[in-house]
C-alpha positions in Angstrom: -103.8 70.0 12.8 -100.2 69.0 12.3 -100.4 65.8 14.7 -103.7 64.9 12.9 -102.0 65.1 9.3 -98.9 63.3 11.2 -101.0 60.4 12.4 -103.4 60.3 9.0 -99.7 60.0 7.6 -98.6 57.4 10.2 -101.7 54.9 9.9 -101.3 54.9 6.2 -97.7 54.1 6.3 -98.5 51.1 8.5 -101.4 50.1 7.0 -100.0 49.8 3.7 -98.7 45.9 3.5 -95.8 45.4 1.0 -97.0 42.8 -1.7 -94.0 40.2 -2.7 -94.9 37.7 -5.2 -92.5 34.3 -5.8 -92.3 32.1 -8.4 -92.7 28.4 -8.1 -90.6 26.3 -10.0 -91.2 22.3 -10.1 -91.2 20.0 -12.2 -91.9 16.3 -12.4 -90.1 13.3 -12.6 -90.5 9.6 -14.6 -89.1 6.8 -14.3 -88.2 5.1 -17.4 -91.2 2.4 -17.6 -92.9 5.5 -16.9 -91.8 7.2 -19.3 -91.8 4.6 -21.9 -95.3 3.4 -21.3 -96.3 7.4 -21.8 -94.1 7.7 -25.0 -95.6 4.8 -27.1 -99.4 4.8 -26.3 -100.2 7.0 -29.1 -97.1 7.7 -31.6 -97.5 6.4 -35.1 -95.5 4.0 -36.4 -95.1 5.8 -40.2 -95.4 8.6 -41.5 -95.4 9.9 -45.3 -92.4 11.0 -46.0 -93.7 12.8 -48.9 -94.1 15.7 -46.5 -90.3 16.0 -45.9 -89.1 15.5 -49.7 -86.9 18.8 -49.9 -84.4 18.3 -46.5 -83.3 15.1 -47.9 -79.8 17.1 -48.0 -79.1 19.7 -45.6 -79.4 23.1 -47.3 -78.3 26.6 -45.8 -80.9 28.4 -47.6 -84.1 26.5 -46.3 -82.7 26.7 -42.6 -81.5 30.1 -42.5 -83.2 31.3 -39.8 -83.7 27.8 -37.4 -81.8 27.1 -34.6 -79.2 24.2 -35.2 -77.0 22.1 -32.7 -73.9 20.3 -33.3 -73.4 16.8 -31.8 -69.7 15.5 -30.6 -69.6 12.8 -33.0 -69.9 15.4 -36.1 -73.8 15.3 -36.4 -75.5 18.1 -36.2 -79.5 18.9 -36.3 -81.9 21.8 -37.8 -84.8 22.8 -35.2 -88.0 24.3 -36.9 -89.3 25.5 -33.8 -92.3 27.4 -35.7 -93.3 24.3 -37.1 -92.6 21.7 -34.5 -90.1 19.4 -36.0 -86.1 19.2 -36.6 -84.2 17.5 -39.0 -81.0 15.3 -37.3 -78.3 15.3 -40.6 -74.8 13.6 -40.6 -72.0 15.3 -40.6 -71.6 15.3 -44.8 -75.4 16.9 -44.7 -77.7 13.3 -45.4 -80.9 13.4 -43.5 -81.1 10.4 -40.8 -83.8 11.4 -38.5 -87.0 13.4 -39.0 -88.4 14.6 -35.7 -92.2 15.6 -35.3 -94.1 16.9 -32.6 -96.7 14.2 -31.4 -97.7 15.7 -28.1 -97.4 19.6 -28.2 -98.0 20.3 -24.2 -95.2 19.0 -21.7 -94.0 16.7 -21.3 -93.7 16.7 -25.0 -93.5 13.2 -27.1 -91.5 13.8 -29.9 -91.8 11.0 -32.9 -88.2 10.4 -34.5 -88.6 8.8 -37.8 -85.6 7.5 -40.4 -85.4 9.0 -43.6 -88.0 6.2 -44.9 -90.7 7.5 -42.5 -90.5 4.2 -40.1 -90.2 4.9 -36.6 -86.7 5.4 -35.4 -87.1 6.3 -31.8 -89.9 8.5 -29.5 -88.7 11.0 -27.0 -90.2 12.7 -24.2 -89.2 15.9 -23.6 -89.7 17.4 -20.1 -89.0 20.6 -20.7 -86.4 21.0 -18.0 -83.4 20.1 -20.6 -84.8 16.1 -20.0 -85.4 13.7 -22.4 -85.8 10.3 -22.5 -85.1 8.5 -25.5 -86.3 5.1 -26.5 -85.9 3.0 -30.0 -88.8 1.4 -31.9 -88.4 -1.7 -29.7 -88.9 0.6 -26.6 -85.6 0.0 -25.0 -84.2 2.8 -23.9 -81.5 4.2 -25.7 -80.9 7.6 -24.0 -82.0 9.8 -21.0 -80.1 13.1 -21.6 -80.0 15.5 -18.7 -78.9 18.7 -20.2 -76.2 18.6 -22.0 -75.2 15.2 -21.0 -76.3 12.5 -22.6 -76.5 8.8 -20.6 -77.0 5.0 -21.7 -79.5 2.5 -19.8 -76.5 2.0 -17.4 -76.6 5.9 -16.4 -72.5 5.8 -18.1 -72.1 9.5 -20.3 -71.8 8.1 -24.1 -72.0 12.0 -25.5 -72.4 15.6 -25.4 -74.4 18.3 -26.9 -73.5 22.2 -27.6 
């Protein structure tokens, strides 16, 4: 009976296969026609600004609790992640750039309009701490690579915390 129990033991041990599981990470890449074509096929070139009448100045209060980034040139921007936009201020608290989420699903395209609601810039976020900026005329204007950011001559012009 032992050596019975011993081998019932034995074939179980040996039998049971270890189960490992292993995240993939990828991601994909653009190049920047690529990106650019993507970025402007569907973004609107206006939006009411009516909507965004109360962060004309920056306010402690009404951004309490959102996530905000300062800039190495002194501006600084509010992220209201819950409802898909952020607020780009200069450094004495004026609003310059009103960013809306135009494509929720990554790559994201993020609509950057000035403080009269025309189109600024469009971004597309990769979700990867990429983005590709371009202005209105779709020339690209930056392509930041986390917290790097780099002209259309791939030269470092700034920095982001």
């Amino acid at each position: 009976m032992p050596i019975k129990l011993i081998l019932i033991i034995f074939y179980l041990v040996l039998s049971t296969v270890p189960v490992y599981s292993t995240t993939l990470e990828g991601g994909v890449s653009y190049t920047v026609s690529q990106a650019r074509k993507i970025v402007f096929q569907n973004t609107p070139t206006q939006i009411p600004v009516e909507l965004f009448q109360n962060y004309k100045k920056y306010s402690k209060i009404r951004t309490l609790f959102k996530e905000i980034t300062f800039f190495s040139d002194g501006d600084f921007s509010v992220n209201d992640k819950k409802n898909k936009r952020c607020f780009y201020y200069s450094p004495n608290g004026d609003l310059k750039i009103i960013q809306i989420t135009i494509k929720k699903t990554y790559p994201q395209i993020l609509g950057r309009y000035d403080s009269n609601g025309n189109l600024d810039s469009v971004a597309l976020d990769l979700g990867n701490n990429e983005q590709f900026l371009f202005d209105s005329q779709k020339k690209l204007y930056a392509h930041w690579i986390g917290k790097n950011g780099y002209d259309e001559n791939g030269e470092l012009f700034g920095t982001r915390d």
